[in-house]
C-alpha positions in Angstrom: 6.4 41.7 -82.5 9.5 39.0 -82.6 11.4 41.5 -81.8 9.4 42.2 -78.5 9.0 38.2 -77.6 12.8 38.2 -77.8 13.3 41.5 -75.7 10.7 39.9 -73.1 12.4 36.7 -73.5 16.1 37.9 -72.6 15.2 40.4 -69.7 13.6 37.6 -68.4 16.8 35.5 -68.5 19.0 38.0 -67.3 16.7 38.9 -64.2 16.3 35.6 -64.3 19.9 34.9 -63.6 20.4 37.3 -61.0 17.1 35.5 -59.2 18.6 32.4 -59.2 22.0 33.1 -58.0 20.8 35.2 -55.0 18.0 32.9 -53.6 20.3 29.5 -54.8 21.6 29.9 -50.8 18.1 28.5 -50.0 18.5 25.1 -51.2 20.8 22.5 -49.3 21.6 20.9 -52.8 23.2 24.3 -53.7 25.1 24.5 -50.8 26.3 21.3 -50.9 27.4 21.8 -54.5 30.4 23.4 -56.0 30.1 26.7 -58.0 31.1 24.8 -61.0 28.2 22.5 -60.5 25.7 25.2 -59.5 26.8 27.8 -62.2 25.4 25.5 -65.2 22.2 24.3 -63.6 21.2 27.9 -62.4 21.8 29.2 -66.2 19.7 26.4 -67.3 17.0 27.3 -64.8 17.2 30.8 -65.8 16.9 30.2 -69.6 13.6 27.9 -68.8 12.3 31.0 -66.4 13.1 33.2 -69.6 11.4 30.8 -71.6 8.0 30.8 -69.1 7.7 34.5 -68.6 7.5 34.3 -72.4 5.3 32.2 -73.1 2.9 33.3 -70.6 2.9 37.0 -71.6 2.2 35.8 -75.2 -0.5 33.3 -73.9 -1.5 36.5 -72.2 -1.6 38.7 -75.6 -3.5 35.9 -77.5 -6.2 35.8 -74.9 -6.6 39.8 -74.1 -5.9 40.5 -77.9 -3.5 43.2 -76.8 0.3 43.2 -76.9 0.5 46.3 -73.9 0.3 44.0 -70.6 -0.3 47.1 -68.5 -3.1 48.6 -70.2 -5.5 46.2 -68.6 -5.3 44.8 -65.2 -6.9 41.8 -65.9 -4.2 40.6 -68.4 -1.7 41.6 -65.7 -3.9 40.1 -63.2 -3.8 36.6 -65.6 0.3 36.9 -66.3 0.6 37.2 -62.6 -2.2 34.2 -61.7 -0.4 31.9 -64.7 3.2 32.5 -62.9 1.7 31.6 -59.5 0.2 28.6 -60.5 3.1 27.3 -62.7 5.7 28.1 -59.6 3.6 26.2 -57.3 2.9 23.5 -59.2 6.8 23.3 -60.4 7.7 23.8 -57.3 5.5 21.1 -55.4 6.7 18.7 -58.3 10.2 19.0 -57.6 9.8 18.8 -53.8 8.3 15.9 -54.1 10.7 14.2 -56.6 13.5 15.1 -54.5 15.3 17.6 -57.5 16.3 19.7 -54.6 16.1 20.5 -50.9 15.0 23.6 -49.3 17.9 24.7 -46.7 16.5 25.4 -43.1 16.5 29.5 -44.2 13.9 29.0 -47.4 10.5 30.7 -45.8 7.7 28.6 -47.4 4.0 29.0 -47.8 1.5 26.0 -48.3 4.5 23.8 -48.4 6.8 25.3 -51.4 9.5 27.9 -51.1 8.5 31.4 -51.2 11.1 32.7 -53.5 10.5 30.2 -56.0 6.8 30.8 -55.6 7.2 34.6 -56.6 10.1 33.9 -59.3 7.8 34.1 -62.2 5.5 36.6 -61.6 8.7 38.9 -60.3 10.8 38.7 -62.8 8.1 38.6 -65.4 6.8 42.0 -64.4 10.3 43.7 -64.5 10.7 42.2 -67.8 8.1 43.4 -69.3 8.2 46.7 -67.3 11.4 47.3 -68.8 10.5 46.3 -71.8 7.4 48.6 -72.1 9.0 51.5 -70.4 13.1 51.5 -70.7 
């Protein structure tokens, strides 16, 4: 099952990537920023997103006792719920501390950025998706 934490672990990344790069044109400090500036900080962001979807998919398997995420909703339900809650608080956090800005374009919902919102669960779900199934 390593061998599946891994898998989970680098299609996360590699969406992960993708993710940041596209919605990195809603934050002022990335637009402010050269590429060679951005580039590093959105791979690190991407390896700590890989890192999450992870470790909330196994926190998933050890409470569900069941390594197939999408043979009960309710474990899907929890992965999803567990990415929610992390990008909201994450997101709030880092608002608040001033890590970044949202540019004028970010849509937001009860205060955080949308995109960053939905990162987790997003990703996390194609991840595992293809995974399961690819």
């Amino acid at each position: 099952m390593e061998e599946l934490l891994f898998k989970v672990f680098l299609l996360g990344f590699l969406l992960n990537v993708v993710w940041e790069m596209l919605h990195s044109q809603l934050y002022t400090t990335c637009l402010e920023q050269t590429w060679t500036k951005n580039v590093p900080l959105l791979l690190k962001m991407s390896l700590k997103d890989g890192a999450w979807i992870t470790l909330f998919y196994g926190t998933s398997v050890l409470f569900f006792q069941n390594w197939n995420i999408f043979e009960h909703i309710w474990q899907l339900i929890f992965f999803i719920a567990l990415g929610l809650a992390f990008g909201f608080i994450d997101e709030s956090i880092s608002i608040r501390l001033k890590r970044w800005e949202y540019a004028p374009a970010m849509p937001k919902i009860f205060g955080v950025g949308l995109t960053p919102l939905l990162e987790i669960p997003v990703t996390g779900i194609l991840a595992l998706l293809i995974a399961f199934f690819l």
